[in-house]
PLY file of the C-alpha trace (Angstrom):
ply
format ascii 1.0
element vertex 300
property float x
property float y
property float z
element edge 299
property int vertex1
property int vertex2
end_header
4.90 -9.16 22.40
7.34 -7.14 20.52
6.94 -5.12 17.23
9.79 -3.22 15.00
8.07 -0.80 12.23
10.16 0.02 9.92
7.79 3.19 8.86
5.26 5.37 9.13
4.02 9.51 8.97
2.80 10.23 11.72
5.34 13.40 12.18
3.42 14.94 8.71
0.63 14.15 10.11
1.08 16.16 13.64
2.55 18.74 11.68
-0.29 19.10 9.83
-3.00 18.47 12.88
-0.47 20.41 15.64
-0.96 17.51 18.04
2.01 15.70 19.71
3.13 12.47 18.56
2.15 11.99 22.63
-1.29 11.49 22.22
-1.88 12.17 18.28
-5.45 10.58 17.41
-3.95 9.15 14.10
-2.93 5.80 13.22
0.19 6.05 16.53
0.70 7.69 19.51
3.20 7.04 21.99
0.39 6.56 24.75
-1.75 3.74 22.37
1.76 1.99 20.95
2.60 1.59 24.94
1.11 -2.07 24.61
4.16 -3.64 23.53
6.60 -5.50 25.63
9.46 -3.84 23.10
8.48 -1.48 20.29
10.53 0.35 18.30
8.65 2.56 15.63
10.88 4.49 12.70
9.20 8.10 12.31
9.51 9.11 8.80
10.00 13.08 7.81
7.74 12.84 4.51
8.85 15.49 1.99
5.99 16.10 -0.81
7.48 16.21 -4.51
6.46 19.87 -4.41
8.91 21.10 -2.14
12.67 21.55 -2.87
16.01 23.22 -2.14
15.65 25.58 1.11
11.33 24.60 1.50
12.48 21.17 1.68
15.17 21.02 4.45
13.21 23.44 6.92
10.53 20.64 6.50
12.46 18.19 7.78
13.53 20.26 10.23
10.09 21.21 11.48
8.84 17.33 11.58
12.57 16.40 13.08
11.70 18.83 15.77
8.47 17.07 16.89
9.60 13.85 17.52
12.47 15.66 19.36
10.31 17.36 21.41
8.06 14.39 22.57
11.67 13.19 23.67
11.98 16.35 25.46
8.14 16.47 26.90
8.51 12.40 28.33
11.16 9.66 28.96
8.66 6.80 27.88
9.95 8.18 24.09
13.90 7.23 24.07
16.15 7.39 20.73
16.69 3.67 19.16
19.80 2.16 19.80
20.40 -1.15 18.31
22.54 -2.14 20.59
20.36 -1.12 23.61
16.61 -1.71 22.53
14.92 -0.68 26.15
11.23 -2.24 27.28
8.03 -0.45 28.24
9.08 2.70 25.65
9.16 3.70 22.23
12.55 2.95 20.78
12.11 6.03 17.85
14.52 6.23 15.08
14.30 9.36 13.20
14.03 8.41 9.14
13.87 10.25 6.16
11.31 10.00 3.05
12.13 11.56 0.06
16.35 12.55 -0.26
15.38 16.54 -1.57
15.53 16.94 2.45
18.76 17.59 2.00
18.19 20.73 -0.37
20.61 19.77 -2.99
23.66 19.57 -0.33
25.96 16.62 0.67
27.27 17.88 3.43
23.94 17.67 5.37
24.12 13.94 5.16
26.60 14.01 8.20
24.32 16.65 9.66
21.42 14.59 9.63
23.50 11.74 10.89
24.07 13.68 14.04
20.54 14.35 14.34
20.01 10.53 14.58
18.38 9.45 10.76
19.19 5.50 10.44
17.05 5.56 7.62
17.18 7.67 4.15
14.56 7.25 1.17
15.73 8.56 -1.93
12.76 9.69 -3.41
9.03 9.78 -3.44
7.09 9.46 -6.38
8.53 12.19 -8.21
12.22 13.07 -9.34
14.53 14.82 -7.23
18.30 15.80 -7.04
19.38 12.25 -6.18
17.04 9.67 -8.12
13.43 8.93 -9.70
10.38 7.63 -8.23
8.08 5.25 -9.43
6.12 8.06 -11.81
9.31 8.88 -13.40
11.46 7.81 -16.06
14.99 9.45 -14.06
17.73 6.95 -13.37
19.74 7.35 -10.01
21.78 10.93 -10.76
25.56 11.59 -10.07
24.33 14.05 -7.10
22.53 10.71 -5.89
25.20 8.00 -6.33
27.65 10.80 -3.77
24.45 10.82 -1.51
24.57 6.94 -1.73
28.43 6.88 -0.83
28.17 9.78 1.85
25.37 8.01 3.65
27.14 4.28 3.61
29.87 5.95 5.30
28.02 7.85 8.12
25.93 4.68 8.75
22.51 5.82 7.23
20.78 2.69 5.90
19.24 3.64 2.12
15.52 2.86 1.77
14.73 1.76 -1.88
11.04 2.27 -1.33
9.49 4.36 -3.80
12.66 4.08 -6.30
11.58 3.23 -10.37
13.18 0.06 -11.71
16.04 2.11 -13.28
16.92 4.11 -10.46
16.82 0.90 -8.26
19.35 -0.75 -10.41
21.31 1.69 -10.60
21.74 1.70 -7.02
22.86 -1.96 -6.66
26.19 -0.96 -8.92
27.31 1.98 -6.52
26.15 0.01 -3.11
28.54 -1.58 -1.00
26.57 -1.88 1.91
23.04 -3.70 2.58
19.84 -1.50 1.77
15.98 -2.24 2.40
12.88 -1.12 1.02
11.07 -0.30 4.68
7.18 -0.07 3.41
7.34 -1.99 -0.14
5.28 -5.24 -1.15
5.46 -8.07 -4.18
4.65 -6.97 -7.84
3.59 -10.38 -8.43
1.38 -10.68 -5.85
-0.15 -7.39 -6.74
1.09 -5.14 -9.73
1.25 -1.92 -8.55
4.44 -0.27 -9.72
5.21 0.82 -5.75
5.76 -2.88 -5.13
9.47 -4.61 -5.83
9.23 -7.02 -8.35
10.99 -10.61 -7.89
14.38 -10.23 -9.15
14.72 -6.46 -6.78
13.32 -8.78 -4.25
15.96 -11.78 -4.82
18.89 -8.32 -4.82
17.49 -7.19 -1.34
17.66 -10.45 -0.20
21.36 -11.51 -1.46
22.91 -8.34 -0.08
21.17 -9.01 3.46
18.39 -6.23 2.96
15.13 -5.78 4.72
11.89 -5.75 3.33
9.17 -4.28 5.05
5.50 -5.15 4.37
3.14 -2.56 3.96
-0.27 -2.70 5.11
-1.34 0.07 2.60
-4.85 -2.16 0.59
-3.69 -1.02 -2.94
-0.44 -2.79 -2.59
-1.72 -5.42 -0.53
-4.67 -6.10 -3.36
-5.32 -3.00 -5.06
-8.94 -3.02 -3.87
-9.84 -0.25 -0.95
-9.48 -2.65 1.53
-7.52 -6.01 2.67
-7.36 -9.43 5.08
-5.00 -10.81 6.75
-5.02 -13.79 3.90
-3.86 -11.25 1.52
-1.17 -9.69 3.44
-0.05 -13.37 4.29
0.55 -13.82 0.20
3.05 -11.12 0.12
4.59 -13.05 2.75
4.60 -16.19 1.72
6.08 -14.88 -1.82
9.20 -13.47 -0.23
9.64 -16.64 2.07
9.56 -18.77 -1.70
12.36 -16.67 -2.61
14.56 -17.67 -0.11
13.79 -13.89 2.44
12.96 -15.62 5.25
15.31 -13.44 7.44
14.64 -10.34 5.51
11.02 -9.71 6.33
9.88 -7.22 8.50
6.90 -4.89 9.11
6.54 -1.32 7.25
3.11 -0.31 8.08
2.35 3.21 6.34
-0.08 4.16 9.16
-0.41 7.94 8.83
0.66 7.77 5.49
-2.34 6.01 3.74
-5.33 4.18 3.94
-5.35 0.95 6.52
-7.36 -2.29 5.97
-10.38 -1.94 8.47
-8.85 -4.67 10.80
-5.27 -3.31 10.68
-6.17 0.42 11.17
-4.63 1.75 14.01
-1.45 0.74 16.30
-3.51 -0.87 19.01
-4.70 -3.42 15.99
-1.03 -4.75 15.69
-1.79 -7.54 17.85
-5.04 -8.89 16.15
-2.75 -9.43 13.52
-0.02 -11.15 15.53
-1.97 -14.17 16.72
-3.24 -14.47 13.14
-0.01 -15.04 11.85
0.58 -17.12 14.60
-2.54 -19.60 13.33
-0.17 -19.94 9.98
3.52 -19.68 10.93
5.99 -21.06 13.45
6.17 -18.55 16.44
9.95 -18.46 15.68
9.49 -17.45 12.46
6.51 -14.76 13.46
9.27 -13.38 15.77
11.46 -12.72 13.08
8.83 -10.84 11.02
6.97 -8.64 13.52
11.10 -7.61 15.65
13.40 -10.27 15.03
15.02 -9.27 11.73
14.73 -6.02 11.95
16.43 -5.91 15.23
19.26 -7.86 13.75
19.86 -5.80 10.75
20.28 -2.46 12.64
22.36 -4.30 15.06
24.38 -5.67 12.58
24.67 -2.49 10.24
25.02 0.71 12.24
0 1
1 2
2 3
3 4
4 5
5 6
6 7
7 8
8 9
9 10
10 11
11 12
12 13
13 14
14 15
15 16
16 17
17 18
18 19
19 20
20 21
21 22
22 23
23 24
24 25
25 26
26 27
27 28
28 29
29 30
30 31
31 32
32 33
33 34
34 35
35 36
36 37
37 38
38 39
39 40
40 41
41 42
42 43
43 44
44 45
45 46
46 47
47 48
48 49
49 50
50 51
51 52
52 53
53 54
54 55
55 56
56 57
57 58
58 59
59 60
60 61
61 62
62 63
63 64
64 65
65 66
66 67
67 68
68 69
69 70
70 71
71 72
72 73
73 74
74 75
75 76
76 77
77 78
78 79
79 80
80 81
81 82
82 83
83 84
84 85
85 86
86 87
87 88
88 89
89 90
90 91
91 92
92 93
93 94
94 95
95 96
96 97
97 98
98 99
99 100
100 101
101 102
102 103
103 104
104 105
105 106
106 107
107 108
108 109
109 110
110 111
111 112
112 113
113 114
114 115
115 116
116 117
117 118
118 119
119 120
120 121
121 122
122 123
123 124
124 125
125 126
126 127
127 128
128 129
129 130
130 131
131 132
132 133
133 134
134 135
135 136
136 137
137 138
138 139
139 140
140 141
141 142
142 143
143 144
144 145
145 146
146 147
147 148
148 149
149 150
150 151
151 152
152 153
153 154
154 155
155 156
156 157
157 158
158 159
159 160
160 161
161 162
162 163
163 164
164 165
165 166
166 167
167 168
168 169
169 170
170 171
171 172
172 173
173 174
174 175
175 176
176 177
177 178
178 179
179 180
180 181
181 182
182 183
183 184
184 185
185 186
186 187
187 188
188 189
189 190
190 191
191 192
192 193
193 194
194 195
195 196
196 197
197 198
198 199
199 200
200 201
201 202
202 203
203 204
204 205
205 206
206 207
207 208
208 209
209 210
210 211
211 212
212 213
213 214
214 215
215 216
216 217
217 218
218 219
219 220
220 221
221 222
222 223
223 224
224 225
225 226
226 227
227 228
228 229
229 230
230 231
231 232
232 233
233 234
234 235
235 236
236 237
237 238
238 239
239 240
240 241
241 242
242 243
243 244
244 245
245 246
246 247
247 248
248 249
249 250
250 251
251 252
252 253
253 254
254 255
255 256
256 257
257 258
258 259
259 260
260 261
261 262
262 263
263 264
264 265
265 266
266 267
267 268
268 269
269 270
270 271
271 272
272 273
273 274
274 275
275 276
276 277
277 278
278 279
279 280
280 281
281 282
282 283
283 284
284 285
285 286
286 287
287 288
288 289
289 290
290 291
291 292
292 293
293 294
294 295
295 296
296 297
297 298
298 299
């Protein structure tokens, strides 16, 4: 069995809990995610909406440095390469959630580059230097369409999660490469104003994006808790609009709530063989590792 997660928090939550990302008792740990034939897990530094400028780059830092120390600490945790996707260990890409990481400087795009990010949000919820979030009214700034360029060229995917409508279109006129949403779901399946509405999800899909579902109840439902029925609808939406090849997995664990049956890493197969009751095992492939190994393959 193989599984490609697109994101989660665990690093904000071992910063906050000082346990490794070895043997955290949240939603992952490298010892419990172990039970996959090939898993590759993107660790997101979260950035709250409070911090900014200096606050918010030493934050990254600080959560950067955990997952680089359980790198340090044992071999079972190697850096992803798309090219070279190893067995029996956790393939960990290094992302970024929320673009005031970068304290208001450009040139720390390359830096981070170097430290290994594949993946950069622009925002949270909020506003920042670069764009607005979904409880904003802030279009995507002129800081944030250089950010857009400067990461294109070092290779840094950009992660439309979390964007408002206007920042998300404005976006798709400076983009020349594909982008994803890595934990975002279907407005019309449940509107929540986190979740990409059809026509953002017919963009993703026509510039070869990724779109990762999130297991997170409120955008599954908006109730407190979810089935595997209702994360199926999501999927079954996207697949109607032609995404086939551009869904993947974007769990949230140890970033929010979990449906009771879809809690914790060592869950992740319960929920395989149930989509395996309702889809091809080609296509079940292509949702849990398939596309999502393709994309990074095909765009780093």
């Amino acid at each position: 069995m193989r599984h490609f997660d697109l994101h989660c928090d665990t690093l904000c939550r071992c910063r906050g809990t000082h346990q490794s990302l070895l043997n955290s008792d949240g939603a992952i740990s490298v010892e419990r995610g172990l039970i996959f034939d090939r898993w590759v897990q993107a660790f997101a530094a979260f950035i709250d909406d409070e911090k900014r400028g200096a606050k918010a780059y030493h934050e990254f830092l600080a959560q950067a440095e955990i997952l680089k120390k359980a790198m340090q600490e044992d071999p079972r945790v190697v850096p992803f390469d798309p090219q070279n996707i190893r067995e029996g260990v956790c393939n960990a890409m290094l992302t970024v959630e929320n673009g005031a990481a970068l304290g208001g400087k450009l040139e720390r795009v390359a830096e981070f580059a170097e430290m290994g990010v594949k993946i950069f949000s622009l925002v949270w919820n909020g506003e920042n230097e670069l764009a607005g979030g979904v409880h904003s009214e802030q279009g995507l700034t002129e800081f944030g369409k250089q950010v857009v360029k400067e990461l294109e060229k070092n290779r840094i995917v950009v992660d439309v999660s979390h964007l408002n409508s206007l920042s998300f279109w404005d976006l798709c006129e400076v983009a020349e490469r594909p982008f994803i949403a890595s934990h975002s779901n279907c407005f019309e399946v449940c509107p929540n104003r986190r979740n990409l509405d059809d026509l953002q999800i017919e963009e993703i899909i026509r510039r070869k994006g990724l779109i990762g579902i999130n297991f997170f109840p409120v955008f599954i439902n908006g109730e407190s808790d979810a089935t595997f029925q209702e994360i199926r609808a999501h999927i079954r939406r996207i697949i109607a609009l032609g995404g086939e090849d551009c869904i993947a997995v974007g769990s949230d664990f140890d970033g929010a709530a979990m449906p009771s049956r879809l809690d914790r890493i060592e869950k992740i197969p319960d929920w395989h063989q149930n989509l395996l009751k309702h889809f091809d095992p080609e296509f079940v492939e292509k949702i849990t590792y398939g596309n999502a190994a393709r994309f990074f393959a095909e765009n780093l």
